[in-house]
N, C-alpha and C positions, 0 to 999 in steps of 0.2 A: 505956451504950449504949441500954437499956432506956426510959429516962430521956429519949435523946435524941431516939428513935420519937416516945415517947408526945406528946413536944412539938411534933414536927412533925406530925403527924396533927391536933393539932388547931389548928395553926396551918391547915392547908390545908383544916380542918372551915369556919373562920370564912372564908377566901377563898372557897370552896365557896359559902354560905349568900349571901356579900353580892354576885355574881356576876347580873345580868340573866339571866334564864330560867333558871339551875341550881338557883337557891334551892328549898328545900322550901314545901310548899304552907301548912304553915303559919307560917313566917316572911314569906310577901311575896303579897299577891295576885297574881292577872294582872294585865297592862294590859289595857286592853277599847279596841275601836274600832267602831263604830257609822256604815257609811255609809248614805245615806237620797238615794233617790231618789224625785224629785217626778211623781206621775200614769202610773205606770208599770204598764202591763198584764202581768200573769204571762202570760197568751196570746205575749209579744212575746220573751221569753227564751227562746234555745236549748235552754238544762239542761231550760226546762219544755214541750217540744215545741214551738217556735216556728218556725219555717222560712222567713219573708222574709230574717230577716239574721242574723252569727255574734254573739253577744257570748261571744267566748272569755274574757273575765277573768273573766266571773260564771260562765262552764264551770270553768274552771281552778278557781273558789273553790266552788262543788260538789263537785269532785274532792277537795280536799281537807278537806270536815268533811259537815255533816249539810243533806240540802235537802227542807223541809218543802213536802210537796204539797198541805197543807190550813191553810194562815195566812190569817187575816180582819184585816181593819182592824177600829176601834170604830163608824166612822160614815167615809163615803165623800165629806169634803174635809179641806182640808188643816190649818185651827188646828184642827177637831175631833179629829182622828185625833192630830195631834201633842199633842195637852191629854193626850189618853188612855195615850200612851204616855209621856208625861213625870209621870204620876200615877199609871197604874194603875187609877185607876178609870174607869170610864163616864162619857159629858156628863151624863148627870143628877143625877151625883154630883158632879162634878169640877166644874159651873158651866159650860163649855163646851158647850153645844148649838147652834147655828148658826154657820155657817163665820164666820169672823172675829171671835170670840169669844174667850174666853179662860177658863183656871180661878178661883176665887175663890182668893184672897190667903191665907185658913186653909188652902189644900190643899195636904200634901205634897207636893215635886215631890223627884224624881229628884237633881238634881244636888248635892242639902241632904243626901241620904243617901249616898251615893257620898263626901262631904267627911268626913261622920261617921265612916267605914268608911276613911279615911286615903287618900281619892284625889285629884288635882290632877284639874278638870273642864274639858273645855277645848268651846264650839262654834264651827266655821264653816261659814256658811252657813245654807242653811233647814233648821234643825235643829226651832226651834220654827215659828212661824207670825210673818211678816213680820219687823217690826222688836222680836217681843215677848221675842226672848233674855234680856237683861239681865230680865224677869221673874224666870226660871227660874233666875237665882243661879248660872251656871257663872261658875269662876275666871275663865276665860277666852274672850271671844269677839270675833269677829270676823261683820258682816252683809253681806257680799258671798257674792254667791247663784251666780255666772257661774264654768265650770269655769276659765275663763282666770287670774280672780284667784284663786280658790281653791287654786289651782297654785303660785300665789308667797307666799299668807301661810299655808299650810298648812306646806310649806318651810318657811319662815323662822321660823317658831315650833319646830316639831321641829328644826332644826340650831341654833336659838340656847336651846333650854330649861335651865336649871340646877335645875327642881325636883324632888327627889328624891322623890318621892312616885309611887308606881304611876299612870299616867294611866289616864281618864276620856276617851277625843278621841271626839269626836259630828262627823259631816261630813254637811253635807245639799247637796246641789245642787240645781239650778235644773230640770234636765233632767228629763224631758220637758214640762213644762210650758209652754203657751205662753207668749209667740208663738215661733212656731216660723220659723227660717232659709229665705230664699228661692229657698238651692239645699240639693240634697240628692244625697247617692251612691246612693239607692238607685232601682231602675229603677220608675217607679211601674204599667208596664205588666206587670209580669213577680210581681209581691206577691200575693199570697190578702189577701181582705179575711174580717173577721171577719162571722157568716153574720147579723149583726142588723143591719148598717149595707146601706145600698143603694147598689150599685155605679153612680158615675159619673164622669166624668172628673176632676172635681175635687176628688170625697173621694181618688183615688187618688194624685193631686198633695199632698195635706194629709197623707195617712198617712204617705206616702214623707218628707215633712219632720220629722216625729212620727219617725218610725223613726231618719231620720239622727242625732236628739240620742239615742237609745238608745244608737246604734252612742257616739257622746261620750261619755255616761256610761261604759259598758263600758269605754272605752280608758282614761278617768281611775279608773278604778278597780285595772288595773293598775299604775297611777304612785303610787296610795295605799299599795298593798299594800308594794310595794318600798319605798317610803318608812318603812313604820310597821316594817316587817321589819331596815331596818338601823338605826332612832332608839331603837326600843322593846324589852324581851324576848322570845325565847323563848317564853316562856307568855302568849301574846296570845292572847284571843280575841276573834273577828271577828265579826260579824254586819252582814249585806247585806239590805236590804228595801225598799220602797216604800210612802209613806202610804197608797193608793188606788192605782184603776183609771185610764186615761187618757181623757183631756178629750174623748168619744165618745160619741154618744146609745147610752144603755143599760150608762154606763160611771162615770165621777166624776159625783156627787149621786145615784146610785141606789144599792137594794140587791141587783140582780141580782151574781151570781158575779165579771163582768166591772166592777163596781163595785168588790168590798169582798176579793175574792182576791188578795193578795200572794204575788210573791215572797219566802222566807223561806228565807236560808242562816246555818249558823254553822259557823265554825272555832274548834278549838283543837287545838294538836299534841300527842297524845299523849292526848288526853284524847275529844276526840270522834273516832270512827270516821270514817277519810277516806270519800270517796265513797258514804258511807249516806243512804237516804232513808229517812222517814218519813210515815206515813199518820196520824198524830194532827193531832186537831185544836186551835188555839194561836189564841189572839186575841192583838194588839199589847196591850192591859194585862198578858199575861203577861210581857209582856216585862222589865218593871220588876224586879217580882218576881225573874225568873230570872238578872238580872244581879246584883242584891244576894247573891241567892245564891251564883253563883258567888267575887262579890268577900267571901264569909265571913261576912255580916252576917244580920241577925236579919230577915224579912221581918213588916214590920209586921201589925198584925192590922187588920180589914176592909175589906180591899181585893176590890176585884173583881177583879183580878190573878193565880194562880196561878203559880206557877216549872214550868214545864218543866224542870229540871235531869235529873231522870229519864229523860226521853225522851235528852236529849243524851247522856246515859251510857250507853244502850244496856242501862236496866233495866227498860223499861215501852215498848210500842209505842201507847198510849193518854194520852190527858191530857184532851180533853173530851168530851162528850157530846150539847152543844148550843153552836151560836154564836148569839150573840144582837148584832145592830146596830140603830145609829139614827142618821134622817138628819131634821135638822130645817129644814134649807133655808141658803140663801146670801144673806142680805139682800135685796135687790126683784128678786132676778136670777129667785131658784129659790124660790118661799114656798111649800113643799110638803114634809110630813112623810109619812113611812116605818118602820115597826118589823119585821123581821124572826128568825124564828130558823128554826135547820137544824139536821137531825140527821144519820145520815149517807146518807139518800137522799132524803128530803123536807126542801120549804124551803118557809116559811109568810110571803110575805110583806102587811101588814098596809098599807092606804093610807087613812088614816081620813077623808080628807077627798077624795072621788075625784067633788067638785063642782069641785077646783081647779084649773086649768091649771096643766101641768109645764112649767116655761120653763128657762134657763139662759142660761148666756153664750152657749151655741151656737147659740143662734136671735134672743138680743136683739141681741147685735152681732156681725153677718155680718163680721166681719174678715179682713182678705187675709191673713193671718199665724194662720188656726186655721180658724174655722169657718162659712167664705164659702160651701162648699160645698151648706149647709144652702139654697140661691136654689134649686139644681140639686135640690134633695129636691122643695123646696113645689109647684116647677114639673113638674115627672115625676108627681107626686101629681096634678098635674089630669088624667094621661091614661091613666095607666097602674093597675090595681088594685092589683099587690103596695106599690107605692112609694103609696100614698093610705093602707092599710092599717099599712105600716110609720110614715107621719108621724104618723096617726091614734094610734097606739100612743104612740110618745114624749110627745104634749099630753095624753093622756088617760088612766089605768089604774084598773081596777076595783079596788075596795076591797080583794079577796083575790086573791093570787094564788099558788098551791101549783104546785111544778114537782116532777118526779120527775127525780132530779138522774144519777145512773144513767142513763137512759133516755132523757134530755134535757139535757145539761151544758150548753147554751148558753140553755136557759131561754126556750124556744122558744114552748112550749104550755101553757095556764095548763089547768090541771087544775080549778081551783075549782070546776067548774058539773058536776064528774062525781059522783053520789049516789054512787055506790060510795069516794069517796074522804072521803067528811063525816069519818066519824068520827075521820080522819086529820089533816084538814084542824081540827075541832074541838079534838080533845089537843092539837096544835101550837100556835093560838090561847088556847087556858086556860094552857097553860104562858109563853107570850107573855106575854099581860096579868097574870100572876103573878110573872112577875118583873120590870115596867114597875111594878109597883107597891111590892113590895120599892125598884128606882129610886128609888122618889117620880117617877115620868116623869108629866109632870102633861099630854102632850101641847102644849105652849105653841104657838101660832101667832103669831110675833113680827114679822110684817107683814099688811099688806093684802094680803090674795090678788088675783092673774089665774084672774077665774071660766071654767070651760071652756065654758060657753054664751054667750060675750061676747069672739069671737074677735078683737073691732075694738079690741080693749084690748091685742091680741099685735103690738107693732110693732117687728120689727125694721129695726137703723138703724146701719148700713155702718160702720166705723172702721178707719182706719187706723192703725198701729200696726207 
């Protein structure tokens, strides 16, 4: 009888073990799942005090794991940001410094260690930067970017997969990104606009279009959840984020807060505290990092990267002590650099070249589908002071600018010209350029500049789209 126990125990030890989600931690990793939304303002989510509109899934995925109040991107577009989180290191390390760039071909990426570490990697969507997936070495991918199809080959991969291997699934959508849809559910007279943009009738028409692919991402977010929840284990863990800030003067391509602050949630059952937030601060390179970590693996050495695991455990309320970003421009669109670092009330940001006019998509191509709005700025700006002041601002920024981030979150009043704040302003700086030099950040300017005393060279030109 003794005999017959002991046989069934461990018959039911090895059913136990081979079980999705019962498995022990060191028999089987997690599955990890990774969505990624495109140009998305943490200003614009609920969980993160947002109040035009609901996104209950990204509420709901708060509630259940941990939602960081202080996540930066590495540089504020979109192959930048994703190079850095698919490497871990910084553009100046990784080879990626201007938008539409990419890492060099020697640099570890993400999905190479995840395979080593026994995972199937799967992307769909804009996971990396346009069509440059198939770089990045996932098993598996798919480049449609739009939630519609996203909806049917994301399906249809999780209900047909046979590989037994823990997944690796990276989802990046389209959303918020333009062009933006020409109707929308939200009321565009009834919204708060954010307090750097200038209120007129037409930015309020653009935002409301911008909000309604939120309110989309949100909704497709709960059809992921459920999806990954009945295909996948148990011990899944989630994470929700955003490359950058949304497509908005003082928003994507800058390094003000509304540029380079993410969204940043994670789940795991049992494992990270439901409904905890935290106040550390977490750059997108730690990201890498703290996935290998969780998935068991050895996190490489010199990476600019760090794991948060810690904080997700709920054994450390701290992880850094300074963010540091960089924005090298967007080909002929934006040819304007930026280097920033923050610590947790001062933000030093650096504009070495503040002879150069600041342009963007937003001003070169007035489009009915983004940033047409921008007629309605230039025009307001001949008659009115605050709207001459505010356009004045977006073309042009002085070299330094220090905000007291407490005191000013939306990064209102440049502090640099106050003497009582130098020696602030100074240590932020020395520490700055000491680690752009560690970089190797050689400062590169990889176009022809639009000089800002040569306004006849700033010609925007309508597109439809």
């Amino acid at each position: 009888m003794k005999n017959l126990v002991t046989i069934l125990l461990a018959c039911f030890s090895c059913i136990m073990l081979t079980m999705p989600g019962l498995a022990a931690d060191s028999q089987r990793p997690p599955d990890i799942v990774v969505y990624l939304a495109d140009d998305l303002s943490v200003a614009d989510v609920s969980s993160y005090g947002g109040t035009n509109i609901a996104t209950p899934a990204i509420d709901h995925l708060a509630a259940d794991g941990m939602t960081f109040d202080r996540a930066f991107v590495a540089s504020p577009s979109c192959a930048v940001s994703r190079a850095a989180l698919l490497t871990g290191l910084m553009p100046a390390r990784n080879g990626a410094e201007e938008n539409h760039s990419y890492p060099r071909e020697d640099v570890l990426r993400l999905p190479k260690i995840l395979n080593d570490l026994g995972y199937q990697t799967a992307a769909f969507g804009k996971v990396a930067h346009l069509r440059s997936a198939p770089d990045y070495h996932f098993d598996v991918y798919d480049l449609q970017q739009d939630i519609p199809e996203l909806q049917v080959t994301v399906k249809d991969f999780l209900e047909n997969r046979t590989d037994e291997r823990p997944l690796a699934l990276f989802v990046g959508v389209s959303n918020p990104h333009v062009p933006w849809p020409s109707e929308s559910t939200v009321d565009p007279e009834s919204m708060s606009l954010p307090p750097q943009l200038l209120d007129t009738p037409r930015t309020r028409v653009q935002r409301s279009r911008y909000l309604q692919e939120v309110k989309d991402l949100d909704a497709y977010l709960s059809e992921l959840r459920k999806l990954t929840q009945k295909h996948l284990s148990r011990d899944t863990v989630f994470v929700f984020s955003s490359d950058h800030g949304a497509q908005f003067p003082f928003g994507k391509w800058t390094l003000y807060d509304e540029g380079i602050r993410v969204p940043l949630i994670v789940t795991r059952p049992g494992k990270i505290e439901a409904g905890s937030r935290t106040d550390a601060m977490v750059s997108w390179v730690d990201i890498l990092p703290t996935l290998i970590d969780i998935g068991g693996g050895e996190v490489p050495e010199n990476l600019d990267g760090r794991s948060f695991l810690p904080v997700l455990r709920g054994e450390t309320e701290s992880h850094r002590d300074r963010i540091f970003t960089t924005h090298s421009g967007d080909l002929l669109m934006n040819v304007y650099l930026s280097r920033s670092v923050r610590g947790d009330r001062y933000k030093l940001i650096w504009n070495p070249h503040p002879e150069f006019a600041f342009t963007s998509y937003i001003d070169l191509l007035l489009r009915e589908t983004s940033g047409d709005y921008f007629k309605q700025w230039t025009e307001l700006a001949k008659t009115d002071q605050h709207a001459a002041e505010v356009v004045s601002r977006y073309y042009g920024r002085p070299e330094f600018e220090l905000f007291d981030l407490q005191q000013d979150p939306s990064e209102l009043t440049n502090l640099a010209v106050k003497p009582e704040l130098a020696p602030i302003q100074q240590e932020l700086l020395a520490q700055l350029k000491a680690w752009m030099k560690e970089q190797g950040d050689e400062l590169t300017v990889f176009h022809e500049p639009l000089m800002l005393d040569a306004p006849e060279t700033w010609v925007p030109r309508t597109k439809k789209r």
